[in-house]
Structure formats: structure tokens, C-alpha cells
N, C-alpha and C positions, 0 to 999 in steps of 0.2 A: 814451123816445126820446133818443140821444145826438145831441145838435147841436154840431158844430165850426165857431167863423167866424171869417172871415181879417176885416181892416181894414174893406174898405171896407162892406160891408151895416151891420155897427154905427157908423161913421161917416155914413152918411147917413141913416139911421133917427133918427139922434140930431138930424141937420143940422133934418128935416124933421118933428120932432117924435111921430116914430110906433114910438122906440124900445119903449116899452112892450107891443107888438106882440108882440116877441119871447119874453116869460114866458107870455102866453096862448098862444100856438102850439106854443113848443116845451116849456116849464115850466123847461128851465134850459140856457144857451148855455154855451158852454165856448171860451174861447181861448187860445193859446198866449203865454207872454210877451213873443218878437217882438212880437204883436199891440199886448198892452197897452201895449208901449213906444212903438209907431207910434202909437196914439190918445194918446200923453198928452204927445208932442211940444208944444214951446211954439209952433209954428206950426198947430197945431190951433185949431180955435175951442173958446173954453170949452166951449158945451157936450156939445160929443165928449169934452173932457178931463174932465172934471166926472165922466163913467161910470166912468172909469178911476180916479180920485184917491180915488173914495167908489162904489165898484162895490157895484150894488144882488146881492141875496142871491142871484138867478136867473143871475148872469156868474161865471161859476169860472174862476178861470184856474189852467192847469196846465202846467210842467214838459214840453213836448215833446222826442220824444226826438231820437236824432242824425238830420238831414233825410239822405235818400234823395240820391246821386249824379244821379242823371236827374234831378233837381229844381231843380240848379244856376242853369241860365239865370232862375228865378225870384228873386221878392226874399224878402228871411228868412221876414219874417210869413206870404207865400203856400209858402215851403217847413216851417215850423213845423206848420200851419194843416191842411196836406195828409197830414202823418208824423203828427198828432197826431188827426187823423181815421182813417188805418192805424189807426194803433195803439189806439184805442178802440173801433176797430168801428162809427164813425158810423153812422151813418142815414141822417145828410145835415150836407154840407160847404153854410156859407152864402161866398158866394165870387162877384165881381162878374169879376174878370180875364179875359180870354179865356182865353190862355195858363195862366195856372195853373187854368182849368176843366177845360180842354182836358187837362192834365199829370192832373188828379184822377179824370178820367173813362177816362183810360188806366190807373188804378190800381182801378175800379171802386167809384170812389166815385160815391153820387147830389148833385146839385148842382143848389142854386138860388142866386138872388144877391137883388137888393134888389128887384128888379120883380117875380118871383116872390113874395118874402117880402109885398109889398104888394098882390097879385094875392090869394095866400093870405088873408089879414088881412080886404080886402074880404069877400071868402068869407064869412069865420066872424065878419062885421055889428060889426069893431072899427073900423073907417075909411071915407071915402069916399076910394075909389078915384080919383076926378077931382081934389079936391083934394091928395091925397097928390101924383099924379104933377105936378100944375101945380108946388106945392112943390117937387120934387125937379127939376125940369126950371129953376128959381130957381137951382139951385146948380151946381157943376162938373162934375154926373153927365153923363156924354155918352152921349145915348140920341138916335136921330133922330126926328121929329115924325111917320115914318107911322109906327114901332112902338109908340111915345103912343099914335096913331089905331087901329092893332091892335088894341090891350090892351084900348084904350076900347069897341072894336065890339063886339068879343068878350064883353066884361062884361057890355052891356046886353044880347045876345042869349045871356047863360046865365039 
């Protein structure tokens, strides 16, 4: 399975400690350089930066190619992220943005983003579900409290 992710899922995964999610699920993520340069900002928390500076063996990062014109209104890392998913044929683009969901899904790309990726993860008994989301809802992710409640219902009645 080819997996491409923009910023922010591997920034919050790391925020909320459930990076390690991502090698069992997908066995190897792929991001574009914009990306790596976005997480390894000095205004990142260490340990977002930390993935980046000493990237474990499952994060490849690679050489995207020239971004797509209609990709413009986006920022680098989500136009990199989306050309470099094109370009390998993804599987699936990991991607929190509307808009640049929205731009990836007009290209026919499949997309999940960080709730998803911790919906999934529950799934296959690496996480609690409740504690991830209470974590993630700690930090700057902006998700409203009935789609928490959603996620949550939903979980216990699968």
C-alpha cells in the first residue's frame, strides 16, 4: 500500500502520542519535502520535530514533483503532498485540510486524515479510541464535541 501524508495527521499523531500507529497500518508513509520542512520548523513541538530530525525507517521522504496549477490556493506541503500522491499512485493521501481534501478528492485521490487514521488504529486493538480522541481534542486540532460524540457512538455500536 502506497501512503502519502501532508503535515498535519503526522503532526498530531506525534502531538498525541499514537504516531506509531502509522507503521502498523500502513508499513511505510511517504512525505513530500515541503512536509518534512513544515514539521521540523522551530515553532513545532519537539516532538513533531524529533520525526523529522531522526525519521524512523517507516517515513520516506521523497522529492515531489512540480505541484499541479489548480493546487495553487493551497499551501506547499498540501500542494507537494497531493502531486506526490498523483504521482505514485497512492492508495490513500493522509490529509486533515478541507480544502486540500476537497482539491485531492477532485483528483481522485482516497483520503483520510487524523480521525480517520485513529478510528482505523482502534479497529485493528492498537489504541483506545476515547483516550486518543480526549488527547487530541488537548491540543489545537479543531474537531466539534458532537463529532467526538459521533465517533464515539459509533465505535461502541461496531
Amino acid at each position: 500500500m502506497i501512503v502519502v501524508s501532508d503535515t498535519d495527521p503526522l503532526n498530531y499523531l506525534a502531538l498525541i502520542g499514537h504516531v506509531e500507529a502509522l507503521p502498523m497500518l500502513y508499513e511505510v508513509v511517504i512525505i513530500p519535502k515541503a512536509v518534512a520542512s513544515e514539521l521540523s520548523r522551530p515553532s513545532c513541538p519537539e516532538t513533531v520535530r524529533a520525526l523529522i530530525e531522526s525519521p524512523p525507517v517507516w517515513l520516506r521522504i521523497d522529492q515531489a514533483p512540480e505541484s499541479d496549477p489548480d493546487l495553487s490556493a493551497l499551501g506547499e506541503g498540501e500542494q507537494q503532498a497531493i502531486s506526490l500522491a498523483q504521482t505514485l499512485h497512492a492508495d490513500l493521501l493522509l490529509c486533515d485540510d478541507r480544502d486540500a481534501r476537497d482539491a485531492a478528492l477532485r483528483k481522485n485521490l482516497r483520503v483520510i486524515g487524523t480521525l480517520g487514521v485513529l478510528q482505523e488504529a482502534s479497529q485493528n486493538g492498537l489504541l483506545d479510541l476515547a483516550d486518543a480522541l480526549a488527547k487530541l481534542r488537548n491540543t489545537n486540532f479543531r474537531v466539534s464535541k458532537s463529532l467526538i460524540d459521533r465517533i464515539l457512538e459509533g465505535h461502541r455500536g461496531s
